[in-house]
C-alpha positions in Angstrom: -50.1 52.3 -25.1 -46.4 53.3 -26.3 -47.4 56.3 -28.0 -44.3 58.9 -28.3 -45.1 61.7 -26.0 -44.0 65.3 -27.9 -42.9 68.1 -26.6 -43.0 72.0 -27.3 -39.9 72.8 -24.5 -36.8 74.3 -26.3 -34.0 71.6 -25.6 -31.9 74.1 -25.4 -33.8 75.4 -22.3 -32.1 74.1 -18.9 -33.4 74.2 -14.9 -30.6 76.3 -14.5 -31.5 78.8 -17.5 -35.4 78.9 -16.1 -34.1 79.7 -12.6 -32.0 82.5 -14.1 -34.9 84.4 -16.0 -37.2 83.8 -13.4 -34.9 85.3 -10.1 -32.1 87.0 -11.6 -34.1 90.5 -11.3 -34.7 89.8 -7.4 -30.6 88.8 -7.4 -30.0 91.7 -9.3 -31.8 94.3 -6.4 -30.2 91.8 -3.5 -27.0 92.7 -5.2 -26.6 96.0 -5.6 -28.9 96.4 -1.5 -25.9 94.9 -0.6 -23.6 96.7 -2.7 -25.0 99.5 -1.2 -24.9 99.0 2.4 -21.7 98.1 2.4 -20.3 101.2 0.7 -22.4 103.1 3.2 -21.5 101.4 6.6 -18.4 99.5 6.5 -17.1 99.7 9.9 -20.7 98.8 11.5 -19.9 95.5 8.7 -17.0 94.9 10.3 -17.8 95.7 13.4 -20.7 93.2 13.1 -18.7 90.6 11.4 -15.9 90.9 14.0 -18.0 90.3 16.5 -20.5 87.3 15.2 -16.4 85.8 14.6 -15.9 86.5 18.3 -19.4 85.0 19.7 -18.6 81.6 17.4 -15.5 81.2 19.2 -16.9 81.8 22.8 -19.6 79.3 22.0 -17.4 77.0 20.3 -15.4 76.7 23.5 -18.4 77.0 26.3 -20.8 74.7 24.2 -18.3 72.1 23.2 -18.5 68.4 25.5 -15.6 67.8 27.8 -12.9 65.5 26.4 -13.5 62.7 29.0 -10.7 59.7 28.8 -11.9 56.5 27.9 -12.4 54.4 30.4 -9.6 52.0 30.5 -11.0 48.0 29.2 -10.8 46.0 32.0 -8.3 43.2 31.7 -9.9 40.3 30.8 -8.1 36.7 31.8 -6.4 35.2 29.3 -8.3 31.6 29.3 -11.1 34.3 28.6 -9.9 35.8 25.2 -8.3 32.7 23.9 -11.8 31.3 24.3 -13.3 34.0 22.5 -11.4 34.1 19.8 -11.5 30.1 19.4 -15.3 30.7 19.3 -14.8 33.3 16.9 -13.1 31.2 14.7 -15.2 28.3 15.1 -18.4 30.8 14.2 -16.4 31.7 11.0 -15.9 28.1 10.3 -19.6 27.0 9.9 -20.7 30.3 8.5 -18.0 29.5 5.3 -19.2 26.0 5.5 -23.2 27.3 5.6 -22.0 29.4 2.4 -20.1 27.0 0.2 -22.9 24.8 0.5 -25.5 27.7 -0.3 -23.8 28.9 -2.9 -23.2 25.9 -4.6 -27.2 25.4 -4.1 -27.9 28.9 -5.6 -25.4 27.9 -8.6 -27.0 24.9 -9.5 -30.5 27.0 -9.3 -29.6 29.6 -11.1 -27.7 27.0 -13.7 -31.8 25.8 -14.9 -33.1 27.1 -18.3 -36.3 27.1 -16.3 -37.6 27.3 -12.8 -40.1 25.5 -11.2 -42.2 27.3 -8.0 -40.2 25.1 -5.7 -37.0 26.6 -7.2 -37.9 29.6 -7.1 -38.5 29.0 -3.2 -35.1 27.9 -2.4 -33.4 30.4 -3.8 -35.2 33.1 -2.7 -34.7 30.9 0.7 -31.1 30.5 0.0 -30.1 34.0 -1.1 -31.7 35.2 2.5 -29.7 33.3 4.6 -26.6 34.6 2.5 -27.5 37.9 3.5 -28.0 36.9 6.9 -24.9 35.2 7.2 -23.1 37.9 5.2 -24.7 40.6 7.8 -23.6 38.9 11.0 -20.1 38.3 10.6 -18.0 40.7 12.2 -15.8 42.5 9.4 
């Protein structure tokens, strides 16, 4: 079943050196096309590039979304945020409480030279509702 799987490939041969041989001939005839054309029309080159230049900047202006203020928060009464932020802080409370004790549970778990099915159960239990605690606190 773990049989050693030989190769004939050259190591020295790279994805990079296999792309060369195989396309440097057609880069080679891009090349010197373009080579070509641009010793024989360079003012319809720049003429071209001057203008495609141009055409970005017309559409970067007429295409881009007007800059529209934010609309300004409405003031919220202060009995309002202080209670907010109290329940804030109370939500933080229990969720560091929730995790102490989870963690401590996953710790002991984990601590076991072996697991039993039920053990296994709680901490894939446990280690779920660390994620979900760690994903709905704000940051």
């Amino acid at each position: 079943m773990f049989r050693r799987i030989r190769s004939n490939r050259d190591p020295r041969d790279t994805l990079y050196s296999e792309f060369k041989k195989e396309f440097s001939a057609y880069a080679g005839k891009g090349s010197r096309f373009s080579q070509e054309l641009a010793a024989k029309y360079p003012r319809l080159l720049f003429g071209l590039m001057t203008a495609l230049l141009l055409a970005s900047a017309v559409l970067a202006v007429l295409l881009h979304p007007k800059m529209v203020p934010p609309e300004k928060a409405k003031a919220q009464p202060q009995s309002e945020v202080l209670n907010s932020g109290f329940d804030h802080i109370l939500a933080a409370g229990a969720a560091l409480k929730t995790t102490i004790h989870l963690r401590r549970q996953v710790d002991s778990i984990t601590a076991k030279q072996v697991l039993n099915k039920s053990d296994s159960i709680t901490l894939v239990r446990d280690l779920d509702s660390l994620q979900h605690i760690r994903l709905t606190l704000p940051h």
